[in-house]
N, CA, C and O atoms as a MOPAC input file, in Angstrom:
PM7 MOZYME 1SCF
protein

 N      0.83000 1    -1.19800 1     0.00000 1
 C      0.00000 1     0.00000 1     0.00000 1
 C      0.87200 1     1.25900 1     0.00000 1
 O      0.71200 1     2.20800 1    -0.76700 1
 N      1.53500 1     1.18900 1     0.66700 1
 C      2.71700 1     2.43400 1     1.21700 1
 C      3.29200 1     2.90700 1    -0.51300 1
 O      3.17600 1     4.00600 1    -1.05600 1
 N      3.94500 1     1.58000 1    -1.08500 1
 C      4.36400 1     1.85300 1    -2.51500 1
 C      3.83100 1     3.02600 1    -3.31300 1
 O      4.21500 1     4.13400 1    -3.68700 1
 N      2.43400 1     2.01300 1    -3.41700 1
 C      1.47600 1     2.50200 1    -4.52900 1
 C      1.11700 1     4.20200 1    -4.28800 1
 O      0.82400 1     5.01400 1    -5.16600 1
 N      1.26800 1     4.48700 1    -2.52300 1
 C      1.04000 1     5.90800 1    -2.28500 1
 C      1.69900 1     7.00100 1    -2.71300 1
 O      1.27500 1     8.12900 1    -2.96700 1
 N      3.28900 1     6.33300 1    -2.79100 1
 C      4.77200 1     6.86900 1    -2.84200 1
 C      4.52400 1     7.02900 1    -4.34100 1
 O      4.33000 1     8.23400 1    -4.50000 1
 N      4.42900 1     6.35600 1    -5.61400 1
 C      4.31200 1     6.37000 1    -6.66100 1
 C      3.48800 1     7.22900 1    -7.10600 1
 O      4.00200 1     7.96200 1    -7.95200 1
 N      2.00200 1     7.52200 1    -6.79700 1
 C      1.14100 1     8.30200 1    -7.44100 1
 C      0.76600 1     9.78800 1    -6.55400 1
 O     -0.30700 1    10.38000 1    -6.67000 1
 N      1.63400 1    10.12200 1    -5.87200 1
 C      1.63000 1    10.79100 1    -4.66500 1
 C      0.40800 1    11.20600 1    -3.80900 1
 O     -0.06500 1    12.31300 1    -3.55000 1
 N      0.01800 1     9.81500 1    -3.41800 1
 C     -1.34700 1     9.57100 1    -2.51600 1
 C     -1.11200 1    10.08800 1    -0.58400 1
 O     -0.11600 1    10.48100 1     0.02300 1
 N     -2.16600 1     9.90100 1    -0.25700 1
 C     -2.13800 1     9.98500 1     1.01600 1
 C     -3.38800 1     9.81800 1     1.53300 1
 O     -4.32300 1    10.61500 1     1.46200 1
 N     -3.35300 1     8.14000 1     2.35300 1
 C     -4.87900 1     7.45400 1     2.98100 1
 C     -4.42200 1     7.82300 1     4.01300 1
 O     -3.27000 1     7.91700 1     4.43700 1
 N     -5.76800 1     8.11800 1     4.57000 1
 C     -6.18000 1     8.53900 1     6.42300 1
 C     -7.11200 1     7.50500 1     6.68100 1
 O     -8.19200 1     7.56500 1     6.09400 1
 N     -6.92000 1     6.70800 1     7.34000 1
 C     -7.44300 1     5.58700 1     8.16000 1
 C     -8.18700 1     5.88400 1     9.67900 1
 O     -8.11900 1     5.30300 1    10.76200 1
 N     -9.01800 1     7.23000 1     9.13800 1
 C     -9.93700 1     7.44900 1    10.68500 1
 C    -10.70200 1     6.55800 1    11.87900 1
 O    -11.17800 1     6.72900 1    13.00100 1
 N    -10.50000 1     5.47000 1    10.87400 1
 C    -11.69700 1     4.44800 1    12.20400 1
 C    -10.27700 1     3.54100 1    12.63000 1
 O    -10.54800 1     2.57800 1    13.34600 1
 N     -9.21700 1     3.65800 1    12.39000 1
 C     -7.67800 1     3.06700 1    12.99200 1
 C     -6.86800 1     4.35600 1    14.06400 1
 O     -5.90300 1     4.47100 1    14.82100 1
 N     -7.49800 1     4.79800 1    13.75900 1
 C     -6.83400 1     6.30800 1    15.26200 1
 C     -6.99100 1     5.85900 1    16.44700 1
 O     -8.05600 1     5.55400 1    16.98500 1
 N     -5.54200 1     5.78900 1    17.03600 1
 C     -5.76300 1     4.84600 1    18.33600 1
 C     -6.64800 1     5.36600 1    19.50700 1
 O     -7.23600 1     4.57300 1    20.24300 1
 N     -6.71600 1     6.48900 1    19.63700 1
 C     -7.50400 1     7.16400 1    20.48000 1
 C     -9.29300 1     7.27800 1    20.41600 1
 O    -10.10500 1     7.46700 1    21.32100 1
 N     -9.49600 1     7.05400 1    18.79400 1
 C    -10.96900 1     6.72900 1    18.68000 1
 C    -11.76000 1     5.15800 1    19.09800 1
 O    -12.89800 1     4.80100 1    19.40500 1
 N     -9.82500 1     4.21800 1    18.81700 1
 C    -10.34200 1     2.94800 1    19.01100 1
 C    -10.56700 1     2.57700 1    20.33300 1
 O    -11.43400 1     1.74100 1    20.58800 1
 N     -9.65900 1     3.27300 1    21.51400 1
 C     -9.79900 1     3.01200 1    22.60200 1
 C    -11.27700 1     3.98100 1    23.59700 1
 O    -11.75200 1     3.75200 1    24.70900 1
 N    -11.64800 1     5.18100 1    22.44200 1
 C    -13.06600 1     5.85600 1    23.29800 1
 C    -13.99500 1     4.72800 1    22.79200 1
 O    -14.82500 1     4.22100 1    23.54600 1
 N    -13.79000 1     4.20400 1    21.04500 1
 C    -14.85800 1     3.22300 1    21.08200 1
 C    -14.97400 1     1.99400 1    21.70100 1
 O    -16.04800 1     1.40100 1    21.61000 1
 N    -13.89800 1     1.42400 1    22.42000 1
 C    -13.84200 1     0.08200 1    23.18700 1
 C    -14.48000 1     0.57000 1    24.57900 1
 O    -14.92500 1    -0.30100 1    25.32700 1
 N    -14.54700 1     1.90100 1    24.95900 1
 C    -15.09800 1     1.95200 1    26.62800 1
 C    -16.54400 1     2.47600 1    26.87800 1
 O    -17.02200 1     2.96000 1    27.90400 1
 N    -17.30300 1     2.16900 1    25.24100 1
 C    -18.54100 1     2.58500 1    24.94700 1
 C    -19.78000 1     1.66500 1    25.36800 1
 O    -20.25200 1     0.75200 1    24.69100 1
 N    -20.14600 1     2.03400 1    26.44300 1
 C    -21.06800 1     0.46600 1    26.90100 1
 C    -22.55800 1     0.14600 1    25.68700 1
 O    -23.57100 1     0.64100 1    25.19400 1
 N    -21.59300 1    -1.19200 1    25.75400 1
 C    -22.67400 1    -2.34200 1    24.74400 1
 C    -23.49200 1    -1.70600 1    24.59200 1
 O    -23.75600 1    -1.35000 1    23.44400 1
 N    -24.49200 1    -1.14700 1    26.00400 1
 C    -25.99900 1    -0.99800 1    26.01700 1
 C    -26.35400 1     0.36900 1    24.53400 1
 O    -27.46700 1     0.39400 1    24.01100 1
 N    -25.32400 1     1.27000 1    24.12400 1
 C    -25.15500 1     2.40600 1    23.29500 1
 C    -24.92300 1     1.71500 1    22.02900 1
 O    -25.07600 1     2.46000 1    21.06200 1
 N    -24.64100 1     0.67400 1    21.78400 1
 C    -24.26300 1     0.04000 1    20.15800 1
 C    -24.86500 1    -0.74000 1    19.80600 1
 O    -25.09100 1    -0.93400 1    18.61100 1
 N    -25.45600 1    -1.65300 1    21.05700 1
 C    -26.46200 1    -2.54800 1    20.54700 1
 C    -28.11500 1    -2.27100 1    21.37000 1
 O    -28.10900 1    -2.40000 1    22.59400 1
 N    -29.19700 1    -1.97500 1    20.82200 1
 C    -30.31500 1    -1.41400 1    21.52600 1
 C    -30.67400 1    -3.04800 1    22.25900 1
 O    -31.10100 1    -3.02400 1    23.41400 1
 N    -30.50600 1    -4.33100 1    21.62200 1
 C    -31.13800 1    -5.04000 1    22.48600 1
 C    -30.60800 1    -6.30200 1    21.56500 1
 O    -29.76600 1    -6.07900 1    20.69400 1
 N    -31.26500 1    -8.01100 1    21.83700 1
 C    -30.93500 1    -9.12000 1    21.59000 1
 C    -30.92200 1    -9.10900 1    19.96800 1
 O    -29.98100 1    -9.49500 1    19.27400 1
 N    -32.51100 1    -8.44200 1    19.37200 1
 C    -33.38000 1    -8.69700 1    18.60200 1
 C    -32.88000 1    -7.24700 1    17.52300 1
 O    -33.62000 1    -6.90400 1    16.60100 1
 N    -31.67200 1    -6.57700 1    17.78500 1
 C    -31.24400 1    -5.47100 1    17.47300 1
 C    -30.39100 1    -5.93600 1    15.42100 1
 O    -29.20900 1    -6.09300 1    15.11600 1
 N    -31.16800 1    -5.97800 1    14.87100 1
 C    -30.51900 1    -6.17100 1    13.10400 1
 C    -29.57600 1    -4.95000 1    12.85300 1
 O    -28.41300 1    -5.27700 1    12.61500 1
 N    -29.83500 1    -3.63500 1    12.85700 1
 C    -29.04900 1    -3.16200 1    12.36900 1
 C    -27.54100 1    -2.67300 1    13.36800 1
 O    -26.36900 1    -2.64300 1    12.99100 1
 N    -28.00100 1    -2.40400 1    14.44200 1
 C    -26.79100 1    -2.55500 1    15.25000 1
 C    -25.87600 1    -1.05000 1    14.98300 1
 O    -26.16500 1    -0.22500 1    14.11600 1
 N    -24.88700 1    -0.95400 1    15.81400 1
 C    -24.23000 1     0.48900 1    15.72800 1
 C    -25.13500 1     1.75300 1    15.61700 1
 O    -25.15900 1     2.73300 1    14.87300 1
 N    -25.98200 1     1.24200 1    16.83600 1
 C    -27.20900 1     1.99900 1    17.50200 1
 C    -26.61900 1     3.84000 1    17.27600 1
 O    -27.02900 1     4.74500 1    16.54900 1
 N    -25.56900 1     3.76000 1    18.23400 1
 C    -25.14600 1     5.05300 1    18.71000 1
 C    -24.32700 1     5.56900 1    17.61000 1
 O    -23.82200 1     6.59600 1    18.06300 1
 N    -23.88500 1     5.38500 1    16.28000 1
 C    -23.70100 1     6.01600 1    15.22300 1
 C    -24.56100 1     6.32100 1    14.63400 1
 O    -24.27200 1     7.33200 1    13.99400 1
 N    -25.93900 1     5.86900 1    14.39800 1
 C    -26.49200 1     5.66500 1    13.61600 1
 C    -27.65800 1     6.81700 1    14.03200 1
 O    -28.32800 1     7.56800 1    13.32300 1
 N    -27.60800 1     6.64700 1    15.32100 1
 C    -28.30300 1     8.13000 1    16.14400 1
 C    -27.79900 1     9.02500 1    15.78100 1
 O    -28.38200 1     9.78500 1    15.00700 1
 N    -26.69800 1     9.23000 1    16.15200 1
 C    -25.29400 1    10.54000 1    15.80100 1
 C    -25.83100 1    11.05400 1    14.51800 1
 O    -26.34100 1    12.15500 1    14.30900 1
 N    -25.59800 1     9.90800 1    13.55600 1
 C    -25.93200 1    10.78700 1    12.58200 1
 C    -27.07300 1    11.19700 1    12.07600 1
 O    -27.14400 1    11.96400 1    11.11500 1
 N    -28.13200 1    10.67800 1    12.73500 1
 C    -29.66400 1    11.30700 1    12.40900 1
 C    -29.57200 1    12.53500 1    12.92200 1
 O    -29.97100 1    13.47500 1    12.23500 1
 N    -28.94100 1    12.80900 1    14.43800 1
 C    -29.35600 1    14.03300 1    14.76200 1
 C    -28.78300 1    14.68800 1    14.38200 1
 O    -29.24800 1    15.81900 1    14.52600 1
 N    -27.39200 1    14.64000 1    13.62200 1
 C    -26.18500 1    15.52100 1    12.73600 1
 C    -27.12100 1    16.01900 1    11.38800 1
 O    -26.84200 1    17.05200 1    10.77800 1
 N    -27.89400 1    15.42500 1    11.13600 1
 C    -29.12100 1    16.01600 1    10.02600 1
 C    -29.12900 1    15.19500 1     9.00300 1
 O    -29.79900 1    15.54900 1     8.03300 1
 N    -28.18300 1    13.50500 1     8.91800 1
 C    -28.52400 1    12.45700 1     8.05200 1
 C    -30.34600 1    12.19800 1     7.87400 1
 O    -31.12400 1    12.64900 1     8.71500 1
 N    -30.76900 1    11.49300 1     6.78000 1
 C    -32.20600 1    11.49900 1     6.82400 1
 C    -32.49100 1     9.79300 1     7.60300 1
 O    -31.93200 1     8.69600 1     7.59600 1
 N    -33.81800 1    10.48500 1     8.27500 1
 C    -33.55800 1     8.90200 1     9.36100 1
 C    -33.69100 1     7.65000 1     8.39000 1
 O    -33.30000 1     6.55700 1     8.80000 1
 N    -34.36600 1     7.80600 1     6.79500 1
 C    -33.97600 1     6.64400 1     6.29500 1
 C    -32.87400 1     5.86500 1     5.81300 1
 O    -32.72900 1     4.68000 1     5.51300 1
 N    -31.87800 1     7.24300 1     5.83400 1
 C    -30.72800 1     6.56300 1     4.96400 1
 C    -29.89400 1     5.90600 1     6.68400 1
 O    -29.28800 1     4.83500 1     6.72300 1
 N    -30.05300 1     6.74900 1     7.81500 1
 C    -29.39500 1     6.68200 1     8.85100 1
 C    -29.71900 1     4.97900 1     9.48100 1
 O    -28.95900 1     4.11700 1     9.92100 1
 N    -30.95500 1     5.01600 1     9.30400 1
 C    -31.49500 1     3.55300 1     9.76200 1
 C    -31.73600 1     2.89500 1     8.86000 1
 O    -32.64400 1     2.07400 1     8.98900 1
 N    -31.13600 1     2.97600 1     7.79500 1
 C    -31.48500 1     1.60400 1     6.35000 1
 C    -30.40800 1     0.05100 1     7.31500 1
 O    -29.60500 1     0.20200 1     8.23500 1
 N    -30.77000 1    -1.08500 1     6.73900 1
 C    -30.17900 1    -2.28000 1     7.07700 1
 C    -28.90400 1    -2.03500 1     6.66000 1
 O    -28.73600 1    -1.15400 1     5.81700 1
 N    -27.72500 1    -2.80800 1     7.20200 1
 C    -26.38000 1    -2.69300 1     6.97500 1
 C    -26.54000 1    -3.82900 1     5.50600 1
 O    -27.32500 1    -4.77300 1     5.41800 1
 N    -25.66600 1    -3.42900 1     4.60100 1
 C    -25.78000 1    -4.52600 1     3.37300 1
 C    -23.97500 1    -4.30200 1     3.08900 1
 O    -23.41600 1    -3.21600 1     2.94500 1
 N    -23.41800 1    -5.47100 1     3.07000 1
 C    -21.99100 1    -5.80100 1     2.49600 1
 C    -21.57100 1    -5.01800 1     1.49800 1
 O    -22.22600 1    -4.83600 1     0.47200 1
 N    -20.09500 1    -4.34500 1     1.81100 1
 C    -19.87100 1    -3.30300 1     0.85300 1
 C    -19.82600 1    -4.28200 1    -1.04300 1
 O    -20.34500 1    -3.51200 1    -1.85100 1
 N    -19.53100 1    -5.14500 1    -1.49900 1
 C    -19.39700 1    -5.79900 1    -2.47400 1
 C    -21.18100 1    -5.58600 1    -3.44800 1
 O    -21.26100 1    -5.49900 1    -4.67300 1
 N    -22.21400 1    -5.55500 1    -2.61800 1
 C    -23.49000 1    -5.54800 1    -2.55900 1
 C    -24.04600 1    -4.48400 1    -2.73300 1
 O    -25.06500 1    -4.31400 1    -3.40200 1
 N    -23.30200 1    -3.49400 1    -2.02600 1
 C    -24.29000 1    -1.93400 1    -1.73500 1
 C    -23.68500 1    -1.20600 1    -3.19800 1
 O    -24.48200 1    -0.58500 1    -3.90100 1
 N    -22.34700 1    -1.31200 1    -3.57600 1
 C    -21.76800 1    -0.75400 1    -5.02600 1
 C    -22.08300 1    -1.88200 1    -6.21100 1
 O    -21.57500 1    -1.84500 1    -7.33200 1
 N    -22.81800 1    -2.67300 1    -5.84300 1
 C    -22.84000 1    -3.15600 1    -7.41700 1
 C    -21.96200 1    -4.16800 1    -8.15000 1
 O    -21.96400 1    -4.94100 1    -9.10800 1
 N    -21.27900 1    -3.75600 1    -7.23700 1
 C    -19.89300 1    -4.85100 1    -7.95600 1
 C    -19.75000 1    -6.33300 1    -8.04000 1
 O    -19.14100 1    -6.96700 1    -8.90200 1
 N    -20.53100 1    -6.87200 1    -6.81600 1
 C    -20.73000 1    -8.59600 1    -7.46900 1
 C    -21.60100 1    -8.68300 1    -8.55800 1
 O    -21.45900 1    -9.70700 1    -9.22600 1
 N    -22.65400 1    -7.72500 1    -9.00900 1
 C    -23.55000 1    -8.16300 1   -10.07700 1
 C    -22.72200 1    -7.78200 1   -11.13100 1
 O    -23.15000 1    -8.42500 1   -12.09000 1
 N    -21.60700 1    -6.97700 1   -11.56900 1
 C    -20.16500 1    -6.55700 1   -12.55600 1
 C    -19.30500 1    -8.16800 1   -12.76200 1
 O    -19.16200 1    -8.78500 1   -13.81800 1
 N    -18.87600 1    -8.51600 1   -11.52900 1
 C    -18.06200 1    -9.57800 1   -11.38000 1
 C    -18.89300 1   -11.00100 1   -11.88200 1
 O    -18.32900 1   -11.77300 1   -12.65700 1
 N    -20.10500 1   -11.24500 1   -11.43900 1
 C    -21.00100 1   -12.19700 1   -12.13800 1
 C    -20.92300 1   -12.22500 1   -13.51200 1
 O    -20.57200 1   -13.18500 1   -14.19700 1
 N    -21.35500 1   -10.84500 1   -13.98500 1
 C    -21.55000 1   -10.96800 1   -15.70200 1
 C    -20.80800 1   -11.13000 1   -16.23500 1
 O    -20.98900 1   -11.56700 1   -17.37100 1
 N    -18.96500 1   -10.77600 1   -15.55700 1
 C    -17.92500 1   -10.70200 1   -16.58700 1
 C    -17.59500 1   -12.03500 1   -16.30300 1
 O    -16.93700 1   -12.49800 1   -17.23500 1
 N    -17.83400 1   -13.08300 1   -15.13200 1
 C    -17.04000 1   -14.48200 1   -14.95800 1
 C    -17.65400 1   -15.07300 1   -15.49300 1
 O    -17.09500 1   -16.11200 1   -15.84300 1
 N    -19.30200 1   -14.92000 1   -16.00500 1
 C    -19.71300 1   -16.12100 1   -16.51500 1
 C    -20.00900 1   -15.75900 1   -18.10600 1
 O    -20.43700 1   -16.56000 1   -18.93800 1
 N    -19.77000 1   -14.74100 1   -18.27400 1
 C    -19.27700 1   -14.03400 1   -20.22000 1
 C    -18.76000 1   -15.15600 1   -21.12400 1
 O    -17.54000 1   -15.28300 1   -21.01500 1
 N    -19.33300 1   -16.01200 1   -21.99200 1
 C    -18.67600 1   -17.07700 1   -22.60600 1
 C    -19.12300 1   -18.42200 1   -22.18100 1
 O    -19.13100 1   -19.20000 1   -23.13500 1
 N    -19.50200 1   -18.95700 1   -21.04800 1
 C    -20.07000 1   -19.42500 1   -20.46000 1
 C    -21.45500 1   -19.99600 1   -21.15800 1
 O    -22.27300 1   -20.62300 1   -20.48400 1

C-alpha cells in the first residue's frame, strides 16, 4: 500500500484506525451500540449521531448490506465471470 502511495503521490487517512478513537470506542457500553438481543441493524449510537447531525432517518437507519453488494460490484463480477459461459 505504502508503494502505490509513494508512486502516485497519494495519502490514505485511516480514521476508524486512530488509536484514540479505538480506545473511546472500546469503553462505549454495549448498552449504546447494541439497543437489544433482537437489534438487526446494530451500531445503535452512530447511527443516532448521525440522524441528529441532520442524516435522513432513512438513509441513517437503512439495514447494513456488504460493501461488495451496496456498489454493485458482485452483479459486474457475475456478468464478466460467466461471459462465454
Amino acid at each position: 500500500m505504502m508503494h502505490a502511495q509513494w508512486q502516485m503521490a497519494l495519502s490514505c487517512v485511516f480514521l476508524f484506525l486512530d488509536k484514540n478513537l479505538v480506545e473511546f470506542a472500546l469503553n462505549i457500553p454495549v448498552r449504546y451500540k447494541i439497543s437489544g438481543s433482537d437489534d438487526k441493524l446494530r451500531k445503535n449510537i452512530l447511527r443516532k449521531t448521525a440522524f441528529n447531525l441532520g442524516l435522513d432517518k432513512q438513509i441513517a437507519y437503512r439495514p447494513k448490506k456488504a460493501a461488495q453488494y451496496g456498489t454493485g460490484i458482485d452483479k459486474i463480477l457475475r456478468k464478466k465471470s460467466f461471459k462465454g459461459y
